[in-house]
C-alpha positions in Angstrom: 0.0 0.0 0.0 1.4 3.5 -1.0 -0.3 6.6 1.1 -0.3 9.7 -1.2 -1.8 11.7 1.5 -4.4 11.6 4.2 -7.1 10.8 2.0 -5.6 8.9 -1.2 -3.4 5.8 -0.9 -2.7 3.1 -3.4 -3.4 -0.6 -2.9 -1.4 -3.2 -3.8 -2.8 -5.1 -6.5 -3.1 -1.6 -8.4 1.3 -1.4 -8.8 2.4 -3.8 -10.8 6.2 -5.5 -10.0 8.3 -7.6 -11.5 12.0 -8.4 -11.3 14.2 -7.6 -14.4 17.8 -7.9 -15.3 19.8 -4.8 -14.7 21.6 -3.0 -17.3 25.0 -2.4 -17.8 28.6 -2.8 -16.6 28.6 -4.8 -13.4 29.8 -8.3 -13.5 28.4 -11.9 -12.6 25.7 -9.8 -10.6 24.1 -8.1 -13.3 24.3 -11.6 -15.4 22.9 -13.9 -12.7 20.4 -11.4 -10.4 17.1 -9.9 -11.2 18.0 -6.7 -9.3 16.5 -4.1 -11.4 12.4 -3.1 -11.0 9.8 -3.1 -13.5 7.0 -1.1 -12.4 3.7 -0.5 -14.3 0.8 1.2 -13.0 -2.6 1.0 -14.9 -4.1 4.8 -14.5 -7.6 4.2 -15.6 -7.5 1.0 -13.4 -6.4 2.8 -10.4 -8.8 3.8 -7.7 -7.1 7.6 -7.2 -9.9 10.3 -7.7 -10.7 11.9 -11.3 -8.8 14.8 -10.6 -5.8 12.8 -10.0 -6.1 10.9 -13.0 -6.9 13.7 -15.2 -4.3 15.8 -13.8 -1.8 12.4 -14.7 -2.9 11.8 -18.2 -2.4 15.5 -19.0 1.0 15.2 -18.3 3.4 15.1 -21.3 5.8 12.4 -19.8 7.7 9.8 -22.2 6.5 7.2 -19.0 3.4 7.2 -19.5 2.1 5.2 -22.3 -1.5 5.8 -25.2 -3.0 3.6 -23.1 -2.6 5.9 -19.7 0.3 3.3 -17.9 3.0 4.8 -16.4 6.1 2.7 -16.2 9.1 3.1 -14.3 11.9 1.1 -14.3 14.2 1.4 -11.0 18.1 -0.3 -11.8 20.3 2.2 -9.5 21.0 0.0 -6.8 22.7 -3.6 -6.1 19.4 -5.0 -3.8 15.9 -5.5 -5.5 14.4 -4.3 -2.3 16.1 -0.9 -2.9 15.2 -1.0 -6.4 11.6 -1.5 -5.6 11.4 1.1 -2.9 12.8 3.7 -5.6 10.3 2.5 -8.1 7.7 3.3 -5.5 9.1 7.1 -4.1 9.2 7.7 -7.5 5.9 6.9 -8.4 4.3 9.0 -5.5 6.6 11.6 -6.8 5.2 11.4 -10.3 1.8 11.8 -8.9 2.3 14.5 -5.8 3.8 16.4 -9.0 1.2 16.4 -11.2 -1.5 17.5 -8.4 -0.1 19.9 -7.6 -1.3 23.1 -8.0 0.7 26.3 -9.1 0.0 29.6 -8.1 -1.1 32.1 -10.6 1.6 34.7 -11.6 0.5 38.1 -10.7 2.6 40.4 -13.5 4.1 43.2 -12.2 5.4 46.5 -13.6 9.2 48.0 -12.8 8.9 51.2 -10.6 10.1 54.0 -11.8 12.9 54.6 -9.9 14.4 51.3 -11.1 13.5 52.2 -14.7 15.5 55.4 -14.1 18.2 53.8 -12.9 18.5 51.5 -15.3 18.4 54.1 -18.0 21.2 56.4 -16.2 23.9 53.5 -15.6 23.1 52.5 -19.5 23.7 56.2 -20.7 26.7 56.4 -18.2 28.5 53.0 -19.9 27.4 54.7 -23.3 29.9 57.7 -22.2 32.4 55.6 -20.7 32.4 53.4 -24.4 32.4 56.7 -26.5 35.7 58.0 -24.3 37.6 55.0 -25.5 37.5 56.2 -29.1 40.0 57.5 -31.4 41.6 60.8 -30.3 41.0 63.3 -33.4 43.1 66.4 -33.7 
């Protein structure tokens, strides 16, 4: 079971598991262990609320499939009980992410004593730039 938050958790049977081979330089282990975690969760399945699932399927991530499943594969560690607790903070991640919700952007104006400013050290540079010319007789 994965808790999102007070009121949203995942169950078990909605995360699907399964043991891989890991890629990569590494030895006998890589060749002989399943370390690496496979992990594919079914989004229109699931039993998180519309918004969360809406919100999920809006996202443009190269994880989640047409079909609305998200898979992560988790290979960073030597254990596969590491592996599979990665997979899993990284799922919650992937969903805490896409709920969340951004403040709007209030635009805002300089004042104009910074616009003045700006204007006077950009004349003053102009005079410094314009002194470094040629000397004319």
């Amino acid at each position: 079971m994965l808790k999102l938050s007070n009121s949203v958790e995942l169950a078990a049977w909605e995360i699907e598991l399964s043991a891989i081979r890991s890629q990569g330089a590494g030895g006998q282990n890589v060749n002989k262990v399943a370390t690496a975690i496979h992990l594919r969760f079914d989004i229109h399945r699931s039993s998180l609320p519309a918004f969360y699932k809406q919100r999920l399927l809006a996202l443009q991530d190269s994880r989640i499939s047409k079909e609305g499943v998200l898979v992560i594969k988790a290979q960073s560690h030597r254990t596969q009980e590491q592996n599979k607790e990665e997979a899993l903070e990284r799922l919650k991640a992937i969903i805490l992410a896409a709920v969340k919700v951004e403040k709007n952007r209030k635009p805002t104006k300089p004042t104009k004593g910074s616009q003045k400013k700006r204007l006077n050290s950009k004349t003053k540079r102009g005079e410094t730039k314009a002194l470094r010319g040629s000397v004319k007789w």
